[in-house]
N, C-alpha and C positions, 0 to 999 in steps of 0.2 A: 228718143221719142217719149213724149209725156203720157201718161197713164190716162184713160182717159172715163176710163167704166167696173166700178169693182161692186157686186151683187152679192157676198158673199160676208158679210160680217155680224157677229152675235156679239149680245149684251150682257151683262151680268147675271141677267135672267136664268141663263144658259147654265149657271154654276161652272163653268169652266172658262167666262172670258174673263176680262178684265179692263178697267177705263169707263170713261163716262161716254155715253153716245155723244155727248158734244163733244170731246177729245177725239173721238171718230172721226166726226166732220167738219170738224178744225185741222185735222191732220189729212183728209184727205183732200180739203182745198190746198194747201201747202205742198204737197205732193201734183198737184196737177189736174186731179181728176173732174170730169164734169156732171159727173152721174154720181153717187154713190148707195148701194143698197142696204138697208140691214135686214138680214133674214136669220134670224135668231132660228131654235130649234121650238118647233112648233109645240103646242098646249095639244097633248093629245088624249081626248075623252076615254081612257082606261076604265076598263069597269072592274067594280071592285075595289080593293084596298089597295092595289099596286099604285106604286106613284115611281115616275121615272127620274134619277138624278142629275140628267144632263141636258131639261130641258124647262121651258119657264112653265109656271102651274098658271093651269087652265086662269085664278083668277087675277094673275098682272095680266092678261092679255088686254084691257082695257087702256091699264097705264102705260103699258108697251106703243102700242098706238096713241096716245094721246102725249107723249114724248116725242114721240117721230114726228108730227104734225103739228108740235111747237117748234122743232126745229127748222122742218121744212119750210115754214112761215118767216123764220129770224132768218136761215141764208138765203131765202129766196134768188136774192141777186147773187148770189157767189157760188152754188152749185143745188144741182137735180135732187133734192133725196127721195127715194123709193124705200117702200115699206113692203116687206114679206117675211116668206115663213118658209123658213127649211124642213120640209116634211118628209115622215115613211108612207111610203103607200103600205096602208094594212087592209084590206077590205073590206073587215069586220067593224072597223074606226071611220075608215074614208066619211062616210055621209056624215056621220055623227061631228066630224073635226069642221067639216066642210060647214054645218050648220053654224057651229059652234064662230066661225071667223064671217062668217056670210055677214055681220055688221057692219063690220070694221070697214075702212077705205083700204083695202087689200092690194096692191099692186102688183104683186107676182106672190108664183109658189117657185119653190126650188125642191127637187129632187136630192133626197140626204139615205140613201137606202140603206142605215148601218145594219140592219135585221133582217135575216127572212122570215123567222119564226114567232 
């Protein structure tokens, strides 16, 4: 059975992937798939001086989106791309993250809850 829906893939942003998002979606038309997602690890409005290593800074979120939506436009006819964010629910962050992507053409959020604290 062919693959047909995968929601689940970050970008270089992430500091821990690897590949060009068109090698993404070039390899996931090749494989089968008709959907494919990218939900990098979300831009989370930290306050203060902390900054997190394994996710993309608050300011590529623009370029982030604006990659996905050039590609989304070039496969058009050869597969789905979906645009989202792999997030923590923090509570003290939620609204503040939630503002922060409210521009963007947002297609999903995903649930990545590496933290409780």
């Amino acid at each position: 059975m062919k693959p047909m829906l995968n929601l689940h893939a970050h970008t270089t942003r992430c500091r821990h992937a690897v590949g060009t998002e068109r090698e993404y979606v070039e390899r996931a038309i090749a494989a089968g798939y008709r959907t494919f997602g990218f939900s990098d690890h979300a831009p989370m409005p930290f306050q203060g001086e902390y900054y997190s290593g394994f996710r993309m800074k608050q300011e590529e979120t623009g370029e982030y989106i604006k990659t996905l939506l050039d590609l989304r436009e070039e496969y058009k006819n050869d597969i789905h791309i979906l645009i989202g964010f792999e997030a923590e629910y923090y509570p003290a962050l939620f609204e503040d993250f939630l503002r922060l992507i409210a521009p963007y053409p947002v297609d999903y959020l995903l649930l990545g809850q590496h933290f409780l604290d």
